[in-house]
DSSP file (Angstrom, degrees, kcal/mol; ACC not computed):
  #  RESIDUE AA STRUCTURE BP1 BP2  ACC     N-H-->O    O-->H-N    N-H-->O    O-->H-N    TCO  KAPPA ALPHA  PHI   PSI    X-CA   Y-CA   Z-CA
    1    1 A X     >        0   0    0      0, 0.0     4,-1.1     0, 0.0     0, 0.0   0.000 360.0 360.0 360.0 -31.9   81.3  138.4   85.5
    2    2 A X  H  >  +     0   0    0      2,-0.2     4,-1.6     3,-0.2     5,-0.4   0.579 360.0  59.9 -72.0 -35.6   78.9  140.7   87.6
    3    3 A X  H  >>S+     0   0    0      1,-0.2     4,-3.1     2,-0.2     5,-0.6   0.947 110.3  40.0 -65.5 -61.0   79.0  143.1   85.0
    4    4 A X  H  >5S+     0   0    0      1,-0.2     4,-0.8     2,-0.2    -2,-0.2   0.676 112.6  57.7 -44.5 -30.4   77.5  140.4   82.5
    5    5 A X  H  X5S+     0   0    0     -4,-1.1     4,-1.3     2,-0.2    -1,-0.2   0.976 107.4  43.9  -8.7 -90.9   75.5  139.3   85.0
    6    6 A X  H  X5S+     0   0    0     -4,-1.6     4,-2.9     1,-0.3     5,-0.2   0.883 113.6  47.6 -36.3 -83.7   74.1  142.6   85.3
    7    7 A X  H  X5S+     0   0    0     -4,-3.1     4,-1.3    -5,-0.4    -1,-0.3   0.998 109.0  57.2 -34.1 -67.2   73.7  143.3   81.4
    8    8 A X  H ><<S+     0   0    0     -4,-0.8     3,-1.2    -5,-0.6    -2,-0.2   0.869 114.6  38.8 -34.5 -62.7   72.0  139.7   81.1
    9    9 A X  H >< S+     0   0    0     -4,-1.3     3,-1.4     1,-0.2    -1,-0.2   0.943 113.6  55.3 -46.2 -48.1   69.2  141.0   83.9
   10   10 A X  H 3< S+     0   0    0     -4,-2.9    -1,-0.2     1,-0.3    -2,-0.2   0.703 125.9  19.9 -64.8 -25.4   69.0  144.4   82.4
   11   11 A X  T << S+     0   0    0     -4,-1.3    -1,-0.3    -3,-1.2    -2,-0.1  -0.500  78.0 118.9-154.9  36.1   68.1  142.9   78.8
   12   12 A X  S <  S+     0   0    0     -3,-1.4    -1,-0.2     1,-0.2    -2,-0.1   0.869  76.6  60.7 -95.7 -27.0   66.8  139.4   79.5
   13   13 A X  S    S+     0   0    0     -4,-0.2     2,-0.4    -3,-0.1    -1,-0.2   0.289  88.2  93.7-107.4  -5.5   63.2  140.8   77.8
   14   14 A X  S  > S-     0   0    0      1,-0.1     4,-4.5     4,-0.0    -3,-0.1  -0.732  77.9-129.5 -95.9 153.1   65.1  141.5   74.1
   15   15 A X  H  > S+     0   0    0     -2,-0.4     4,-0.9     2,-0.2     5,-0.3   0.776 103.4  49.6 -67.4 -27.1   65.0  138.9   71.7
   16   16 A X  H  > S+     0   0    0      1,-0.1     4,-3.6     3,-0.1    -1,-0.2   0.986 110.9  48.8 -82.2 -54.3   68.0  138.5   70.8
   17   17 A X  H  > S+     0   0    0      2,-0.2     4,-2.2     3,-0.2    -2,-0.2   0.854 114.2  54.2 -24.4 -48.8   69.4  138.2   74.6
   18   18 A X  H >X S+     0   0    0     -4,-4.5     4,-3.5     1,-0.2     3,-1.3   0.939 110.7  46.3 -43.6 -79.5   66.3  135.6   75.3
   19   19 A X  H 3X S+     0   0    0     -4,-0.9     4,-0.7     1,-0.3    -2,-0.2   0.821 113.1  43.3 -29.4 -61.8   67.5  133.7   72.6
   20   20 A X  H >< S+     0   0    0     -4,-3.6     3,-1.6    -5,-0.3    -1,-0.3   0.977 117.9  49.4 -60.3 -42.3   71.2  133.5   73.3
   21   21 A X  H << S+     0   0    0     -4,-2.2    -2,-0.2    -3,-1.3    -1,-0.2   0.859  93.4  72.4 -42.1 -50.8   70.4  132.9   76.5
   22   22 A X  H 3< S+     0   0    0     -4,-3.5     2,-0.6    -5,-0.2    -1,-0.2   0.747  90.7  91.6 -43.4 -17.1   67.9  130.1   75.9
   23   23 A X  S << S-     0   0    0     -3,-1.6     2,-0.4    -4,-0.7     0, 0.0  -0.665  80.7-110.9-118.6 168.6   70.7  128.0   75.0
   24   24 A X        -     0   0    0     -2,-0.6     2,-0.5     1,-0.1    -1,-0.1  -0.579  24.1-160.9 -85.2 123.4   73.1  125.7   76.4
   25   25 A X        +     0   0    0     -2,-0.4     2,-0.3    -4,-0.1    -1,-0.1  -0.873  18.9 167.6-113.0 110.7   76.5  126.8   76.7
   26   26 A X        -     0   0    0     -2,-0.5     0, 0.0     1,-0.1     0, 0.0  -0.893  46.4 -91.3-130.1 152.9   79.4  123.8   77.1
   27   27 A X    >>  -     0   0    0     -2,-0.3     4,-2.5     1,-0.1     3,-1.5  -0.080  46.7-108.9 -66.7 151.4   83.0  123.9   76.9
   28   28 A X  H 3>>S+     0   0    0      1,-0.3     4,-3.0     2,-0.2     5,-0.5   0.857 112.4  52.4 -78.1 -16.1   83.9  123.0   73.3
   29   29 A X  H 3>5S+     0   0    0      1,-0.2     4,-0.7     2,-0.2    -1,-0.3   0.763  97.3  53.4-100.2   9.7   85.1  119.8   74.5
   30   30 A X  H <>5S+     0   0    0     -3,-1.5     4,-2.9     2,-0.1    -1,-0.2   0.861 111.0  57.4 -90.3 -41.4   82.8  118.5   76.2
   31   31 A X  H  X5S+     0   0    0     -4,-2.5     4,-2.5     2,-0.2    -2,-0.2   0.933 103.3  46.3  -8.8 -83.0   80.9  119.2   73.1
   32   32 A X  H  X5S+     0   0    0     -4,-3.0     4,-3.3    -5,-0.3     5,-0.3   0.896 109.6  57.5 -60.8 -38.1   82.7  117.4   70.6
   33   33 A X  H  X<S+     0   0    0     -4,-0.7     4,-3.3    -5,-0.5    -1,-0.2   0.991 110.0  47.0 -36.7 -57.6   82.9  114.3   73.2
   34   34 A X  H  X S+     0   0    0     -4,-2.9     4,-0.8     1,-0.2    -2,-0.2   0.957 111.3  51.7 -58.6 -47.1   79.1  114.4   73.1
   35   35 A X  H >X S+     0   0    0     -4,-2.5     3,-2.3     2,-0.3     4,-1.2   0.901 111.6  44.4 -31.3 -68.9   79.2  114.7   69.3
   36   36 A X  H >X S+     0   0    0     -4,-3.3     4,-2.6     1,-0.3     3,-1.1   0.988 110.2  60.1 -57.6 -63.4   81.5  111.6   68.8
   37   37 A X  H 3< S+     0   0    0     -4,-3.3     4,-0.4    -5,-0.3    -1,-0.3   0.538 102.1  47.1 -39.0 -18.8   79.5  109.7   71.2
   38   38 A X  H <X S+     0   0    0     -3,-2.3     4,-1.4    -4,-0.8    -1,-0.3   0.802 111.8  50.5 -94.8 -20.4   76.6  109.9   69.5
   39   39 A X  H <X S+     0   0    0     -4,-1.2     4,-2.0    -3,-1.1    -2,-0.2   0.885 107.7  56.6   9.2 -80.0   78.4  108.9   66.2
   40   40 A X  H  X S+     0   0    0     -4,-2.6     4,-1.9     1,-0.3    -1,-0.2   0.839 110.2  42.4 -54.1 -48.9   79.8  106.1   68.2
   41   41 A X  H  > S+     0   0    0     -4,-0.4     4,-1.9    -5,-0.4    -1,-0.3   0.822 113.1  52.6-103.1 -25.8   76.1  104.8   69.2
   42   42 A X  H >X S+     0   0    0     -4,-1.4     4,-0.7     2,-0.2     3,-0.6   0.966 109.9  53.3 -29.2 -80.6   74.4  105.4   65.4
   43   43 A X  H 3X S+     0   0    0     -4,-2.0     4,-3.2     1,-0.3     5,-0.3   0.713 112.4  36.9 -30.1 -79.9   77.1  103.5   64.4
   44   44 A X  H 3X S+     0   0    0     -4,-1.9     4,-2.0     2,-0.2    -1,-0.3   0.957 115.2  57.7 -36.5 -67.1   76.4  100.5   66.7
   45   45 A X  H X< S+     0   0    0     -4,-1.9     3,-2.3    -3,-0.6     4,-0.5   0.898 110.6  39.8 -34.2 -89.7   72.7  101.1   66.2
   46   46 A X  H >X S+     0   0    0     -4,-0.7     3,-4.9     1,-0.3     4,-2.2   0.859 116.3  56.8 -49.6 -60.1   72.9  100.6   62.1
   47   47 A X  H 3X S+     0   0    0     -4,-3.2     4,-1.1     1,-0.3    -1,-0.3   0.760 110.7  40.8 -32.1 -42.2   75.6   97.6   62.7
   48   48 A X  H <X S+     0   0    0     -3,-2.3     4,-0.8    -4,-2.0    -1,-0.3   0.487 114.6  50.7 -88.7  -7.5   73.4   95.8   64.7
   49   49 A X  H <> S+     0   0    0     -3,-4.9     4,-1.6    -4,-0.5    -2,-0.2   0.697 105.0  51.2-101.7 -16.9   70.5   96.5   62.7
   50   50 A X  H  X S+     0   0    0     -4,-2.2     4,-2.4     2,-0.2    -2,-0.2   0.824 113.0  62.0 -85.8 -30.1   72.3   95.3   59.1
   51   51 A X  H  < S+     0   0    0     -4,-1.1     4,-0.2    -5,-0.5    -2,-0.2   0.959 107.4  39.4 -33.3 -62.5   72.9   92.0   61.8
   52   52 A X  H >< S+     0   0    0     -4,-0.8     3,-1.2     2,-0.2     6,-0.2   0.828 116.3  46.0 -69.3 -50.4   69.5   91.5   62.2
   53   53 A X  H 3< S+     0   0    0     -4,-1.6    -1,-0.2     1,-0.3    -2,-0.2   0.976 117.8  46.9 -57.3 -62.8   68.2   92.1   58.5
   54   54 A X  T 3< S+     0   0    0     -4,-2.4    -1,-0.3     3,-0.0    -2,-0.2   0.202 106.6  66.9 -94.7  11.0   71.0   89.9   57.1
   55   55 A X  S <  S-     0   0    0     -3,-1.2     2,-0.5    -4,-0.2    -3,-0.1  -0.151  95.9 -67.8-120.0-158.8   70.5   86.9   59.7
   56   56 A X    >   -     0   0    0      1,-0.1     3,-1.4    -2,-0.1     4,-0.4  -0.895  58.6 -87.7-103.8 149.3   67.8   84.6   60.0
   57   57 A X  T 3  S+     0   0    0     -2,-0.5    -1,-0.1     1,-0.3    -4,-0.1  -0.219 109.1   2.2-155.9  90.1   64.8   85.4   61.0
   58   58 A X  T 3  S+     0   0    0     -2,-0.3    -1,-0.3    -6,-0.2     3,-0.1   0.609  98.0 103.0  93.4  12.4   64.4   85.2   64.9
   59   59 A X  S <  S+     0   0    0     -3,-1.4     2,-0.6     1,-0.2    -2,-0.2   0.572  83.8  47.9 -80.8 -19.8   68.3   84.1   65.7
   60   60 A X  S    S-     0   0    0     -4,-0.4     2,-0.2    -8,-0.2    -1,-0.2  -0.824  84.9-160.1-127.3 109.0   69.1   87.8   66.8
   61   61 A X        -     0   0    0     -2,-0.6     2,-0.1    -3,-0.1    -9,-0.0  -0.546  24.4-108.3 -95.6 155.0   66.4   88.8   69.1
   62   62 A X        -     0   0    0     -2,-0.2     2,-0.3   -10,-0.0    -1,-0.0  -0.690  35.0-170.7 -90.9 147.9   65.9   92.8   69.7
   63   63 A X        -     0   0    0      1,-0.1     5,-0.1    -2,-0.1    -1,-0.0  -0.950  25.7-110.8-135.0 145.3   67.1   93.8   73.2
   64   64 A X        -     0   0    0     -2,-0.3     4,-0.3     1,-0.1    -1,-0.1  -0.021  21.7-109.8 -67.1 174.7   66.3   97.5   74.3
   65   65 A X  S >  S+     0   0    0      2,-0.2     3,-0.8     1,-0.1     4,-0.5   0.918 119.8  45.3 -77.4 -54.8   68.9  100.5   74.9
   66   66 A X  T 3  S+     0   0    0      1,-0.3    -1,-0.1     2,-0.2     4,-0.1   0.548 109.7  55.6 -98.2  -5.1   68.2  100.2   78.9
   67   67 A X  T 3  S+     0   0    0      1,-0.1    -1,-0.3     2,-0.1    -2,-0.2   0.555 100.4  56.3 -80.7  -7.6   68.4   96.5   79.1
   68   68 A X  S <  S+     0   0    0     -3,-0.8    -2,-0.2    -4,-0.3    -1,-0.1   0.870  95.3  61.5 -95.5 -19.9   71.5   96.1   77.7
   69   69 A X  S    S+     0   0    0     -4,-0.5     2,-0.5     2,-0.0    -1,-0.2   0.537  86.2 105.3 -94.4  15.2   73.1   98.2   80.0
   70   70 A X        +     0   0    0      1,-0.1     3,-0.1    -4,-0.1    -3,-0.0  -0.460  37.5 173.2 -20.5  88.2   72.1   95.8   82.7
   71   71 A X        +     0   0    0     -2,-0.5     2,-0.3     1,-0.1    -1,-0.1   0.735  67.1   9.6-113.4  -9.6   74.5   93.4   84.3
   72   72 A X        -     0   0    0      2,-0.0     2,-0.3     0, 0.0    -1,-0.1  -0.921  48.3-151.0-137.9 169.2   72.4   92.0   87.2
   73   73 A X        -     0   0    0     -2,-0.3     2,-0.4    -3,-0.1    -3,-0.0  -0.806  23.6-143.1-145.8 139.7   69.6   91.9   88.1
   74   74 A X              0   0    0     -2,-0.3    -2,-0.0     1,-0.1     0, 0.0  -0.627 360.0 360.0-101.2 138.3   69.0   91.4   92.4
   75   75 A X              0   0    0     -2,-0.4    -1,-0.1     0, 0.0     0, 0.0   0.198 360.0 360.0 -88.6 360.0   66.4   89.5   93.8
């Protein structure tokens, strides 16, 4: 790991090293988690949105991403 280290400093100013570097490196499953999960919340998204279209017109009121995940709110 010190060696790679090492190599990374020695060769952090070539392009191709920036570049690989530049990016974020995660375990493939934490990856694929993220992946599904955002699936998962499209999914939700369009559902709620074909709701909306297909209902009457001010019955389903739009509620924001960070309100919903609300549950109180303390006084």
């Amino acid at each position: 790991m010190n060696y790679n280290q090492k190599l990374k400093e020695k060769f952090q100013y070539h392009p191709q090293i920036r570049r690989i570097a530049r990016h974020r490196h995660l375990p493939k499953s934490i990856y694929c988690q993220i992946k599904e999960q955002r699936i998962m919340r499209e999914a939700r998204r369009r559902k709620e949105l074909n709701r909306r279209k297909h209902s009457k017109p001010g019955s389903m009121p739009f509620v924001s991403e960070r309100k919903k995940h609300i549950v109180a709110v303390v006084k």
